[in-house]
C-alpha positions, 0 to 999 in steps of 0.5 A: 514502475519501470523496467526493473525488478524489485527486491521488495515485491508482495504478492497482489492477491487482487489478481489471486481473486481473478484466478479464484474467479476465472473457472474453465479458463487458463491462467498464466500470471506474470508479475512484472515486479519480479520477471520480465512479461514475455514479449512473445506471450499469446492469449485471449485476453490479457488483464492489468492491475494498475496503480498510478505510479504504475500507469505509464508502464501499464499503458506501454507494455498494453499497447504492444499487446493489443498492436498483435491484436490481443484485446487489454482489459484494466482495472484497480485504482487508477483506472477506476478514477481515470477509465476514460484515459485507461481506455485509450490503451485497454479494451476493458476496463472494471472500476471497483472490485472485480468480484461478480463484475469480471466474470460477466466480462469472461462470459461478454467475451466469450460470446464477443461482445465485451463491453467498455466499462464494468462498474462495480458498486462495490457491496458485495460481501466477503463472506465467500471470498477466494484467492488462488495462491497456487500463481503466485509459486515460484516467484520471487516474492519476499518471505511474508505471507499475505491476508486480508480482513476488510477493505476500506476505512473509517478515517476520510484523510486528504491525501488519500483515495480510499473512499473514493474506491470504496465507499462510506461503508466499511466490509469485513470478512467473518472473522471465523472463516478468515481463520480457515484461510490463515491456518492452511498458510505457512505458519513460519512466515510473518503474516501481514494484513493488507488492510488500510486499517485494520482497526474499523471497530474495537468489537470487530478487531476483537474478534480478530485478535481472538481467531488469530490468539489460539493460531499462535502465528507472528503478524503484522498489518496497517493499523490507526494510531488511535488503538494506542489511546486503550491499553488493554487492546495493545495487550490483546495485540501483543497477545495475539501475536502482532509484531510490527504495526504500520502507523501514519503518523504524518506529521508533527505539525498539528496546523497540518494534520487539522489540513489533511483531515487528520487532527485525529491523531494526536488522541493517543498522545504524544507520538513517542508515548505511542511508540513507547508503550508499543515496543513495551509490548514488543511491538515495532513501529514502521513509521510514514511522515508526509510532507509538503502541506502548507507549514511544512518548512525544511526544519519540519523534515529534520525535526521529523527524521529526528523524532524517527531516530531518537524513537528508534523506529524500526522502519520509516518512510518520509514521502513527498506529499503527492497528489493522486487522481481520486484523493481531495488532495489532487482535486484542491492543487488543482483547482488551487493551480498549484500542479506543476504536471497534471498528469505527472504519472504520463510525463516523461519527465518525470522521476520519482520523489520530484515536486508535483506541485508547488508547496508554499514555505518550502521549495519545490527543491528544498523538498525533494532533497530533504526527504531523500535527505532524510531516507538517507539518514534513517538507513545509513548503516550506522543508524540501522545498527543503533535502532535494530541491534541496541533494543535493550532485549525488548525483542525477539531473535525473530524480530530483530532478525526481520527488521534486519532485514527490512532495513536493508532491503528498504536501504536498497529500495530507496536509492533504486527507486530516487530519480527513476523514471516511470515506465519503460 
């Protein structure tokens, strides 16, 4: 999001796959996550993933690029919904995935007629899907390995732009073939799956969980909360290795999660019921909370951070709602007149965890410092020991150690990124 390096960065296989695709060509990968872009670096063409809150940095580092006359082509979330605004800082852009579209683009430059916009339709099947690791050696990455299943999701959630990328339809990878990808990875790492959801149908996430079971590897992945309503699929889980589960749970309020198109979640149960039968099986939770929809009010926020502490998460987040380019979301604040910055990505004035639009019982304030509030309670050191260190021996050495340190890099995270301006 700006001129710093994080602690916390994950290798973006997004750019493993361009690596995978970019046959007779050199690569040099620079992450600007964990290393300065040198501002000396020649080449022929210089490509960008970029997400919304990485936009303006993006655009900054693309202009001095392309003011030495090399050519900039963009391409991930942001400007697959905005490629018009991306345009006035790249050469190129692709919207949609990059498999089959971008090595058109290396052949269009090649013979020098690169081409504005590259569209994928976003069909194509993973049956044949690479990613070139060998980029990512050397950075400093945490200690976690990466894979992905599936991409897109079966939920449409207000706030969220999934569908938007990519489409209805649900793509997964042969389960068996995956397999072949996760055994030449280092099996002493938590593996985690990129997956929005990794729960599209019980008869495919079987499948899965019967590659993974014999692999004996320690995993974890983002996962609905609606896997909690069959308890024998939670054993399968736990017995095929999976040791952390990311689960929006959103919001207490079920006024709000009927708005965000989300009333789905209350099918398992109550919340600390989940929670429950998870850690029974070994389980941890990283929790997600929201706030800022329409019955939202300060005590929202508290009751929320409380169920967090009493339910000892592991880990947890407690965002302000924010309006991306893609979600309805960002289309009905809009269109409400409720945005307090349109393009709050490119305002200079903005820093992170500040109010985009104007909540309605709760102020823009009053929400800003209650979720930082709330951050601030789950990771003070006195709330990591009670929730990491008094599990009643429910985990293993390996896990307690990983939400160790998780809570603490997340602790550090959390005061580094409040307030921070985007980009340079």
């Amino acid at each position: 999001m700006g001129d710093y390096r994080s602690t916390d960065a994950m290798p973006p296989l997004a750019i493993g796959i361009l690596a995978a695709r970019s046959v007779g060509h050199q690569i040099r990968f620079f992450d600007d996550k964990t290393e300065a872009i040198p501002e000396n670096l020649e080449a022929d063409l210089v490509a960008f993933s970029v997400e919304t809150f990485t936009a303006r940095r993006a655009y900054q580092i693309a202009d001095g690029f392309r003011l030495r006359g090399i050519p900039v082509v963009m391409g991930g979330y942001h400007p697959t919904f905005l490629p018009e605004e991306a345009l006035l800082h790249a050469d190129a852009v692709v919207t949609g995935d990059a498999e089959g579209v971008w090595e058109n683009l290396l052949d269009d430059l090649a013979a020098g007629r690169l081409q504005r916009i590259y569209r994928s339709d976003n069909e194509t099947a993973l049956d044949h899907m690479r990613i070139d690791r060998s980029i990512f050696a050397g950075k400093r990455y945490a200690p976690i390995e990466l894979a992905q299943y599936g991409r897109g999701c079966r939920f449409v959630c207000d706030f969220c732009s999934i569908h938007e990328f990519y489409g209805t339809q649900v793509r997964l990878r042969p389960a068996q073939q995956l397999r072949d990808e996760l055994e030449s990875l280092n099996n002493k790492r938590l593996l985690f799956f990129v997956d929005d959801n990794l729960f599209s149908t019980k008869a495919h996430l079987e499948a899965l969980l019967g590659v993974l079971t014999p692999l004996r590897r320690r995993w974890s992945c983002q996962i609905s909360i609606d896997v909690a309503r069959d308890p024998e699929l939670l054993d399968q889980l736990a017995a095929a290795g999976c040791r952390y589960v990311l689960i929006g749970f959103e919001s207490l309020e079920p006024a709000n999660l009927k708005q965000m198109r989300k009333p789905w979640n209350q099918v398992a149960g109550e919340y600390r019921k989940v929670v429950g039968a998870l850690h029974a099986r070994g389980i941890g939770v990283y929790g997600t909370f929201v706030f800022g929809y329409d019955h939202d009010t300060p005590d929202t926020i508290r009751r929320s951070l409380d169920f967090a502490l009493e339910s000892r998460l592991e880990i947890a987040n407690f965002n302000p709602l924010t309006p991306t380019p893609g979600s309805g979301l960002y289309a009905r604040l809009h269109a409400e007149g409720r945005l307090i910055s349109k393009q709050w990505w490119l305002d200079p004035d903005y820093r992170y965890g500040a109010p985009i639009f104007a909540p309605r019982l709760i102020t823009a304030t009053q929400l800003t410092e209650g979720c930082f509030e709330a951050k601030r309670a789950f990771y003070a050191w006195s709330s990591i020991a009670r929730r990491v260190l008094d599990n009643d021996n429910q985990f293993s050495w390996f896990s307690t150690t990983m939400t160790t340190v998780a809570n603490v890099i997340s602790r550090r995270e959390v005061y580094r990124k409040q307030g921070r301006r985007l980009g340079a």
